[in-house]
PDB file of N, CA, C and O in Angstrom:
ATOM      1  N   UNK A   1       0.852  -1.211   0.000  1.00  0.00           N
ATOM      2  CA  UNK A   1       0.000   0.000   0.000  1.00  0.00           C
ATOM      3  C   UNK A   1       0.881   1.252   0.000  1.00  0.00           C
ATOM      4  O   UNK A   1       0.726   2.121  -0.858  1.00  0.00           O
ATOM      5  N   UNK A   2       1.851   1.349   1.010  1.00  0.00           N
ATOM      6  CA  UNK A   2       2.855   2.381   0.470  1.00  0.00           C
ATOM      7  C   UNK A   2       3.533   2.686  -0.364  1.00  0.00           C
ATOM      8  O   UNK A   2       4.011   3.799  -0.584  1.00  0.00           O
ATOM      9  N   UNK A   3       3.690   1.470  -1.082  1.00  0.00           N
ATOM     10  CA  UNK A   3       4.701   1.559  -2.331  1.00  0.00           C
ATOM     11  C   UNK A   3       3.623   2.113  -3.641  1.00  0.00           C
ATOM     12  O   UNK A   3       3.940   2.678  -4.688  1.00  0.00           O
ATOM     13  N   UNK A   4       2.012   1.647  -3.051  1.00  0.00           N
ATOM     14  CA  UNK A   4       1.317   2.576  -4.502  1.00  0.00           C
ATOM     15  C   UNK A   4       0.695   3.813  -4.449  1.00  0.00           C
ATOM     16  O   UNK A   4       0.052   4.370  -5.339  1.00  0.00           O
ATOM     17  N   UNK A   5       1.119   4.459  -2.544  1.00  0.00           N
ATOM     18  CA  UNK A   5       0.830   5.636  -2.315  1.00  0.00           C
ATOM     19  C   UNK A   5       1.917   6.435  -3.032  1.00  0.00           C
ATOM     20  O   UNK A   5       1.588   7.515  -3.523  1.00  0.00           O
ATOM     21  N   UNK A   6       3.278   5.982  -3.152  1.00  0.00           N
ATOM     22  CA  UNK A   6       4.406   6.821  -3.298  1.00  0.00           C
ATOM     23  C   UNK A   6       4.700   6.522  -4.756  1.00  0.00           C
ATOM     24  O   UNK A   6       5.432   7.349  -5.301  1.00  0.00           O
ATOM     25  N   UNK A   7       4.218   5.362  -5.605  1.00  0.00           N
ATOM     26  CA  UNK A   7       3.984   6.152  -6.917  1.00  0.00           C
ATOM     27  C   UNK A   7       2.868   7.342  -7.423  1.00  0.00           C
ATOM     28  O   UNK A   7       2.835   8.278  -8.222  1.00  0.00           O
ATOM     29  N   UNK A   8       1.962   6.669  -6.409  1.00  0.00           N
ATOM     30  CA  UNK A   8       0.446   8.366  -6.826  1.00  0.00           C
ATOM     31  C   UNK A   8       1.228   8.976  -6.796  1.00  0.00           C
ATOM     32  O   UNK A   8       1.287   9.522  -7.898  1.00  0.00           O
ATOM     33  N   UNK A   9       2.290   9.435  -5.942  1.00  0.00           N
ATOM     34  CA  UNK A   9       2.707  10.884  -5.610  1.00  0.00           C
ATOM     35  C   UNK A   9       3.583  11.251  -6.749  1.00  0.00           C
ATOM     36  O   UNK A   9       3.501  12.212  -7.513  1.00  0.00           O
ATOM     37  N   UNK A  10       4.559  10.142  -6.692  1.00  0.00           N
ATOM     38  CA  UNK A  10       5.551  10.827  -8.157  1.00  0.00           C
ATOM     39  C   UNK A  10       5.049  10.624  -9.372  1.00  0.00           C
ATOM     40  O   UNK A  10       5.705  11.144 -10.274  1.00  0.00           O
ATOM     41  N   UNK A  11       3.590   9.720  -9.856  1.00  0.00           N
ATOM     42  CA  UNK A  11       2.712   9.976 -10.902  1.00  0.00           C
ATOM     43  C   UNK A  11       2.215  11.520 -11.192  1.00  0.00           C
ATOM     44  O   UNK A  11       1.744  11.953 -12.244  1.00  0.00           O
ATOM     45  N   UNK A  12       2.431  12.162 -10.072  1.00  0.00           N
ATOM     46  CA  UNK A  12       1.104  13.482  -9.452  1.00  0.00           C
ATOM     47  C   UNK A  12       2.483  14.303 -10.093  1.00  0.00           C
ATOM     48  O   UNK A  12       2.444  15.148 -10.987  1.00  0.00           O
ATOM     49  N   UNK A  13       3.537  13.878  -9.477  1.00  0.00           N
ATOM     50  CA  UNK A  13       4.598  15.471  -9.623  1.00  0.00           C
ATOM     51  C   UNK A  13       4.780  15.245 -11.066  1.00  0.00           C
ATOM     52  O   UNK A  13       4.826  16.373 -11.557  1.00  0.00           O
ATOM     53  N   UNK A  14       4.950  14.072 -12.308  1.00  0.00           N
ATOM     54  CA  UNK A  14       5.679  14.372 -13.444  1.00  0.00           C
ATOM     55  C   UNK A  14       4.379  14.889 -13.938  1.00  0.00           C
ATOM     56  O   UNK A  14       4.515  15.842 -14.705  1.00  0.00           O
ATOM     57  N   UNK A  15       3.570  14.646 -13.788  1.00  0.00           N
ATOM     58  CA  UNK A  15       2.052  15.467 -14.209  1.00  0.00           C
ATOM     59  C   UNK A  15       2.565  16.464 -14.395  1.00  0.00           C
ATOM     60  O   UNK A  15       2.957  16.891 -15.481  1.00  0.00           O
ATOM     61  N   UNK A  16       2.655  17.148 -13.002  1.00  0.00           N
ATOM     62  CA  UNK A  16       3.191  18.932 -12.557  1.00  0.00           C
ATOM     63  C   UNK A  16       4.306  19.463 -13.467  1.00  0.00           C
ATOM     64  O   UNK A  16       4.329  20.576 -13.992  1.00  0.00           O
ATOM     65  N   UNK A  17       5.257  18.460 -13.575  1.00  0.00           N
ATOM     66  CA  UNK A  17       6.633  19.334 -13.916  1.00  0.00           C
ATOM     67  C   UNK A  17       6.437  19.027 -15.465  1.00  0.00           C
ATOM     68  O   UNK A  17       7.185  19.728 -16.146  1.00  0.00           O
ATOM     69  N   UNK A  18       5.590  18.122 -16.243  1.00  0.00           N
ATOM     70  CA  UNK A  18       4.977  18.473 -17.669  1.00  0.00           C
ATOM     71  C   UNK A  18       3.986  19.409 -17.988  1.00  0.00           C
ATOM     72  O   UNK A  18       3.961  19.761 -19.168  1.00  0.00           O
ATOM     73  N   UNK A  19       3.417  19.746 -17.462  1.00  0.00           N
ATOM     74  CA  UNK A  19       2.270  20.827 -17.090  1.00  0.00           C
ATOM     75  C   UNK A  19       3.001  22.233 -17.227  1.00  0.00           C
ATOM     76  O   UNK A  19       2.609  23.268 -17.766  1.00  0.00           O
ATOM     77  N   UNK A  20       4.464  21.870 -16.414  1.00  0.00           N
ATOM     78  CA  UNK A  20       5.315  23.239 -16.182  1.00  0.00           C
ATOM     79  C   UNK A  20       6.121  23.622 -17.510  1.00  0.00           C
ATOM     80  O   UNK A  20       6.155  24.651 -18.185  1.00  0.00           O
ATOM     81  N   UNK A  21       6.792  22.306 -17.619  1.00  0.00           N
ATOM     82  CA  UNK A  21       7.305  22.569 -19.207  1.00  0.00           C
ATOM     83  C   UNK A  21       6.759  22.944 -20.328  1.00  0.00           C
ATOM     84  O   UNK A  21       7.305  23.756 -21.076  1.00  0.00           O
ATOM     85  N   UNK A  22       5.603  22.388 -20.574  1.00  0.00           N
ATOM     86  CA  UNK A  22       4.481  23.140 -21.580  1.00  0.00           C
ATOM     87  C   UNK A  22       4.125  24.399 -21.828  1.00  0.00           C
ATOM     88  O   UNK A  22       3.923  24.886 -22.941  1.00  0.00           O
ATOM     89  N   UNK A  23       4.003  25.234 -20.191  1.00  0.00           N
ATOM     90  CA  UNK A  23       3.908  26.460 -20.556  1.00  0.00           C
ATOM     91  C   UNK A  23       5.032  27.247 -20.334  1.00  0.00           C
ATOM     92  O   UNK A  23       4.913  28.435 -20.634  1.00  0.00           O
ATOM     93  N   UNK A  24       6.277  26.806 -19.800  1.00  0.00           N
ATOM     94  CA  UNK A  24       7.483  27.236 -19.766  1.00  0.00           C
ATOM     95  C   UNK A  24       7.519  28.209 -20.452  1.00  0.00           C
ATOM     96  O   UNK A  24       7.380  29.360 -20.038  1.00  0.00           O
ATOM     97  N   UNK A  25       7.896  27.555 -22.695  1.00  0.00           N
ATOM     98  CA  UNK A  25       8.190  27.725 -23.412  1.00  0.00           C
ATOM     99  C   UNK A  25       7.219  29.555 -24.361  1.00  0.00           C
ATOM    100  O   UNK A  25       7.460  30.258 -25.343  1.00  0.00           O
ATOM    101  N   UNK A  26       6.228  29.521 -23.327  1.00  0.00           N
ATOM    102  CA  UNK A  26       5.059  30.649 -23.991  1.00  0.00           C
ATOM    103  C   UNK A  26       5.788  31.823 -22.717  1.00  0.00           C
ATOM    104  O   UNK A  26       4.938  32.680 -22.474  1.00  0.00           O
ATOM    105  N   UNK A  27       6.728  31.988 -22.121  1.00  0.00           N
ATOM    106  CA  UNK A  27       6.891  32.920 -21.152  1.00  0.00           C
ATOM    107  C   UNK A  27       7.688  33.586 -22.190  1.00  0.00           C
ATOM    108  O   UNK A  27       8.228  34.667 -21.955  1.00  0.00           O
TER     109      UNK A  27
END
């Protein structure tokens, strides 16, 4: 159970930090 709480989580952040890169590039 912890080991598929602590992929949700780093599933959750590359979400974030693709999310971030996407609009990076429009700044």
């Amino acid at each position: 159970a912890v080991a598929q709480q602590d992929f949700q989580r780093a599933s959750t952040c590359v979400l974030r930090c693709k999310d971030m890169l996407i609009r990076l590039p429009k700044m």
